[in-house]
N, CA, C and O of each residue as an XYZ file, in Angstrom:
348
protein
N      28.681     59.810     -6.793
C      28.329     61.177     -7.133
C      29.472     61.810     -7.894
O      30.639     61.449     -7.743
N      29.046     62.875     -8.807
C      30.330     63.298     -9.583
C      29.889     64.974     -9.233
O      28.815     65.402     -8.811
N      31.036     65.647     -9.551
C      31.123     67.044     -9.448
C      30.552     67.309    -10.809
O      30.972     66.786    -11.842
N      29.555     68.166    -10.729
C      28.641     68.767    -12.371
C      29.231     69.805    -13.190
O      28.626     70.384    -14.092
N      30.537     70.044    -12.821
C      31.392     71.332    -13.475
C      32.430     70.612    -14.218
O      32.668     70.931    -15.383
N      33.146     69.544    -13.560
C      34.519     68.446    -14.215
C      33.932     66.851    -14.296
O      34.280     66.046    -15.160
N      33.131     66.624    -13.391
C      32.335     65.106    -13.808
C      33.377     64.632    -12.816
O      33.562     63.415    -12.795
N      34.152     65.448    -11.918
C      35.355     63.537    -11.275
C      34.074     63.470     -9.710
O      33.344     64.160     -8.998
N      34.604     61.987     -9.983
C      34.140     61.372     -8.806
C      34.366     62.009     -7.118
O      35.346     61.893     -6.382
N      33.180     62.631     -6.904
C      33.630     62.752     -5.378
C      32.951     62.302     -4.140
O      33.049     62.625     -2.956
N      32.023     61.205     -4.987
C      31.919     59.828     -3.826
C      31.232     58.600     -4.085
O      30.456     58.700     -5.035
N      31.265     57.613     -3.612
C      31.224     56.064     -4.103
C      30.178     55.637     -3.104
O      29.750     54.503     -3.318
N      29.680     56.240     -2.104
C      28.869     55.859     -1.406
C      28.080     56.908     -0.495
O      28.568     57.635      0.370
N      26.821     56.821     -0.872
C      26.035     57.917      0.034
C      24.844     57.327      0.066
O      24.596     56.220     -0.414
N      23.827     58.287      0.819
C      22.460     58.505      0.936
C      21.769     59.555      0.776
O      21.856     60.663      1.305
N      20.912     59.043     -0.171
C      19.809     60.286     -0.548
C      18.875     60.476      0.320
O      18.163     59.619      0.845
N      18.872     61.893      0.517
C      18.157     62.688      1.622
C      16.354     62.329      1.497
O      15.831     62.801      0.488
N      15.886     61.932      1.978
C      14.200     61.437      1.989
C      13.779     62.603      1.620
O      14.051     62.302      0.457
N      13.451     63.443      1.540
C      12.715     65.041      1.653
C      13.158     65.314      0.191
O      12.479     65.141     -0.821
N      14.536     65.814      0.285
C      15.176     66.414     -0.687
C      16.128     65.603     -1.709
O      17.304     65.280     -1.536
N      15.210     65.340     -2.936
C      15.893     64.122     -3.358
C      17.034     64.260     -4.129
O      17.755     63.364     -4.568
N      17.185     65.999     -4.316
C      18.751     66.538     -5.289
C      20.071     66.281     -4.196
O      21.251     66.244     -4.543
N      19.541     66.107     -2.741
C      20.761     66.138     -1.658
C      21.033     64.965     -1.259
O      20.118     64.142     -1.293
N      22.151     64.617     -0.845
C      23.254     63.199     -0.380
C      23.807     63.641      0.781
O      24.282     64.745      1.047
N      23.710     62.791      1.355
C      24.768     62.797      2.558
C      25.857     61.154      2.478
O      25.604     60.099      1.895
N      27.159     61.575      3.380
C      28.274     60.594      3.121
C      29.010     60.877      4.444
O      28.739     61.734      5.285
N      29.559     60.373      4.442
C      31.031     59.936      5.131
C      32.149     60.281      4.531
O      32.753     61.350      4.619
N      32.492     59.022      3.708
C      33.686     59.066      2.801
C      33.681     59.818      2.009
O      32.524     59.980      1.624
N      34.590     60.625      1.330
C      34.120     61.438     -0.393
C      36.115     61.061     -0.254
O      36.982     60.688      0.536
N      35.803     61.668     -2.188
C      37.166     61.854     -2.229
C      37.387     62.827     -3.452
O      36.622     62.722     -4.411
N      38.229     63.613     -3.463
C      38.229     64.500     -4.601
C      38.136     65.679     -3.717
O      38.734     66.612     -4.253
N      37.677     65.980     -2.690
C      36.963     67.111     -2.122
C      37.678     68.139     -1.382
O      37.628     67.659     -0.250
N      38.178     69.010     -1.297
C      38.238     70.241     -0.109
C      37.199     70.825      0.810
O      36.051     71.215      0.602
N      37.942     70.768      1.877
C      37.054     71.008      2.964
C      37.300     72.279      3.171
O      38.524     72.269      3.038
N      36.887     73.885      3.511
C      37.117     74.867      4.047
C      37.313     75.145      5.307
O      36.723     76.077      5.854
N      38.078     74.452      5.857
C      38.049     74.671      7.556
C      37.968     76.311      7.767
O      36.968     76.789      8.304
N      38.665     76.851      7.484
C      38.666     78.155      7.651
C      37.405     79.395      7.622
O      37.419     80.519      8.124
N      36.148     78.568      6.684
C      35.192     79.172      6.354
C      34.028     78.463      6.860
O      33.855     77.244      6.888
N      32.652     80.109      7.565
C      31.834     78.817      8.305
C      30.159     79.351      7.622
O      29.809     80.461      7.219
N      29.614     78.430      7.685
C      28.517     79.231      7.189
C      27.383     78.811      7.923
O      27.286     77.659      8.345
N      26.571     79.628      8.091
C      25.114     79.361      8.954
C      24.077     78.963      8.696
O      23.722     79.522      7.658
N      23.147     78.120      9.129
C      22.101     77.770      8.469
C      21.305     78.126     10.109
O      21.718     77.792     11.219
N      20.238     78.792      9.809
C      19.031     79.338     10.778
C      17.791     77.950     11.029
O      17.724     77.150     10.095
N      17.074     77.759     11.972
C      16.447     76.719     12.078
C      15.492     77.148     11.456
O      15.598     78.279     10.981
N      14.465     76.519     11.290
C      13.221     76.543     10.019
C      12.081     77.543     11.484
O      11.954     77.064     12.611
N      11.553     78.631     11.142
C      10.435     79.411     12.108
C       9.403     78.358     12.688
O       8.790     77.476     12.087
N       9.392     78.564     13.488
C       8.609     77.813     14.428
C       9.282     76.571     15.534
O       8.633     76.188     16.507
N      10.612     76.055     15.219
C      10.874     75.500     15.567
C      12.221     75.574     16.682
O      13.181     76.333     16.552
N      12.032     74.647     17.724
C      12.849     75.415     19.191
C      14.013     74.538     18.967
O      13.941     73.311     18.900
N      15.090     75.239     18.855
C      16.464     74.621     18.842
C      17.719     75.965     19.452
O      17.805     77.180     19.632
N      18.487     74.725     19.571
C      19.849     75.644     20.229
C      20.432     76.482     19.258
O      21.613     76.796     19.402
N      19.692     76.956     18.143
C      20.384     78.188     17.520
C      20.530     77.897     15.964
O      19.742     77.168     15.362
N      21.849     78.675     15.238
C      22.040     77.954     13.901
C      22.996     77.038     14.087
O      23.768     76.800     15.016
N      22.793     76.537     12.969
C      23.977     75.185     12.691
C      25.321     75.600     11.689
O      25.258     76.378     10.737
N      26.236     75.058     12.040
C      27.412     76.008     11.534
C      28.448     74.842     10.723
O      29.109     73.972     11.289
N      28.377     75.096      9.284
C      28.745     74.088      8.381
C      29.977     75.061      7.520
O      30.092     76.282      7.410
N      30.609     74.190      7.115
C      32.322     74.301      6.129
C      31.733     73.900      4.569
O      30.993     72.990      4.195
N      32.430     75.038      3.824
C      32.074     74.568      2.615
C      33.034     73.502      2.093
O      34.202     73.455      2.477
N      32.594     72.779      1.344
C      33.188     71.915      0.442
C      33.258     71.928     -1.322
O      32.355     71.713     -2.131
N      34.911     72.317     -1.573
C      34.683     72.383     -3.125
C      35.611     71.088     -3.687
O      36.440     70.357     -3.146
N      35.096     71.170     -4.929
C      35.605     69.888     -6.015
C      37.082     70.343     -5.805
O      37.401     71.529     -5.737
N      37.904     69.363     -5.713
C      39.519     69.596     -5.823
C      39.949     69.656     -7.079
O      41.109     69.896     -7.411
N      38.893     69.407     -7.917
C      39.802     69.811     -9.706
C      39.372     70.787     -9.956
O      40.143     71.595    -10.473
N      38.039     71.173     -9.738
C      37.720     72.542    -10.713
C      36.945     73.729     -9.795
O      36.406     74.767    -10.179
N      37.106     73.133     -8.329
C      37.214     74.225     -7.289
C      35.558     74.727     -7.237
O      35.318     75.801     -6.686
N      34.389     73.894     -7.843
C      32.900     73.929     -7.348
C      32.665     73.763     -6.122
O      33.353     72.947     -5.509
N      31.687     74.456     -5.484
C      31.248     74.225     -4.640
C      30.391     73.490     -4.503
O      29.306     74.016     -4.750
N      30.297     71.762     -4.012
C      29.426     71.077     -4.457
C      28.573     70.190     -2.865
O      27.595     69.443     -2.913
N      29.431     70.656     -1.487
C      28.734     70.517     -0.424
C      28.856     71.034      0.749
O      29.761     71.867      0.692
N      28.455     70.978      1.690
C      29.149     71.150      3.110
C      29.212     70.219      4.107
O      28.444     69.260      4.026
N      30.195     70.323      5.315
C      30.531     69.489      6.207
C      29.873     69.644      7.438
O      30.650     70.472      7.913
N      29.076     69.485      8.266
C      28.858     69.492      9.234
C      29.778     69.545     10.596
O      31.008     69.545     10.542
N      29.013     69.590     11.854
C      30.225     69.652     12.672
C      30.427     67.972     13.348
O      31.046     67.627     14.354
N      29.725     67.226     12.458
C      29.971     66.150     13.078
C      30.862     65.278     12.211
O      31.158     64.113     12.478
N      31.240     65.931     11.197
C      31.771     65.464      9.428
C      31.352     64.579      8.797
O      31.847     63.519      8.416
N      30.070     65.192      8.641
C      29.417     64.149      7.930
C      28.836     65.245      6.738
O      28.358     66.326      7.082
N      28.920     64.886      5.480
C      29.443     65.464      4.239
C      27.933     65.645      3.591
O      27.425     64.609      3.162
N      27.177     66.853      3.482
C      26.102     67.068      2.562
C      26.049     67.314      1.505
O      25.856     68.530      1.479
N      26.110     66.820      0.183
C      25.728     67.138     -0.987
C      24.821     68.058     -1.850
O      23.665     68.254     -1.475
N      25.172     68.487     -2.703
C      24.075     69.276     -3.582
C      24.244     69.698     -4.770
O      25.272     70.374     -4.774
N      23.702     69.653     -5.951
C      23.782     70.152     -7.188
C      25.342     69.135     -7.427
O      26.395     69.735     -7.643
N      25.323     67.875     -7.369
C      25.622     67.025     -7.808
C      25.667     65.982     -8.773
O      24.818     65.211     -8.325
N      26.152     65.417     -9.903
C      25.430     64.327    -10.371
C      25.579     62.685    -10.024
O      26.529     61.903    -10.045
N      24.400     62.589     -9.750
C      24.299     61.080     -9.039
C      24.502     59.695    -10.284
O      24.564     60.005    -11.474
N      24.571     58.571     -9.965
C      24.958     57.606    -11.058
C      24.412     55.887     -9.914
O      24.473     55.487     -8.752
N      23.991     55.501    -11.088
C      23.146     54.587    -10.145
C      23.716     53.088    -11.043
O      23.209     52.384    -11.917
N      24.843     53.072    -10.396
C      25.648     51.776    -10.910
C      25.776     50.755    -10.110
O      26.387     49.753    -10.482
């Protein structure tokens, strides 16, 4: 995957989300900043019974400072508005 603002590489291995085929999820990345400091919420979809929102860290490109995913609390790395490369 490359960052869509500078093109650098910020990961060599992922999976594309079944549903949502613009989103990746990973493990490894590299290039990336993590926002520990910053948290953001995601609400569960209406209708559905869960322990609340889910509370994710943004992630920007380390060269040109995009915001191109977030981290979960399990660190496992979501993608978006990325460009993918199928090498």
């Amino acid at each position: 995957l490359s960052c869509p603002c500078c093109f650098a590489i910020v990961c060599l291995d992922c999976q594309q989300h079944h549903s949502y085929h613009q989103q990746y999820r990973a493990v490894f990345v590299q290039n990336c900043e993590v926002l520990r400091g910053e948290t953001l919420q995601a609400e569960p979809p209406q209708g559905v019974q869960g322990e609340g929102a889910d509370s994710y860290a943004p992630v920007r490109c380390k060269t040109c400072h995009a915001e191109i995913a977030v981290m979960d609390s399990e660190e496992v790395f979501h993608f978006f508005d990325v460009i993918p490369s199928n090498g």
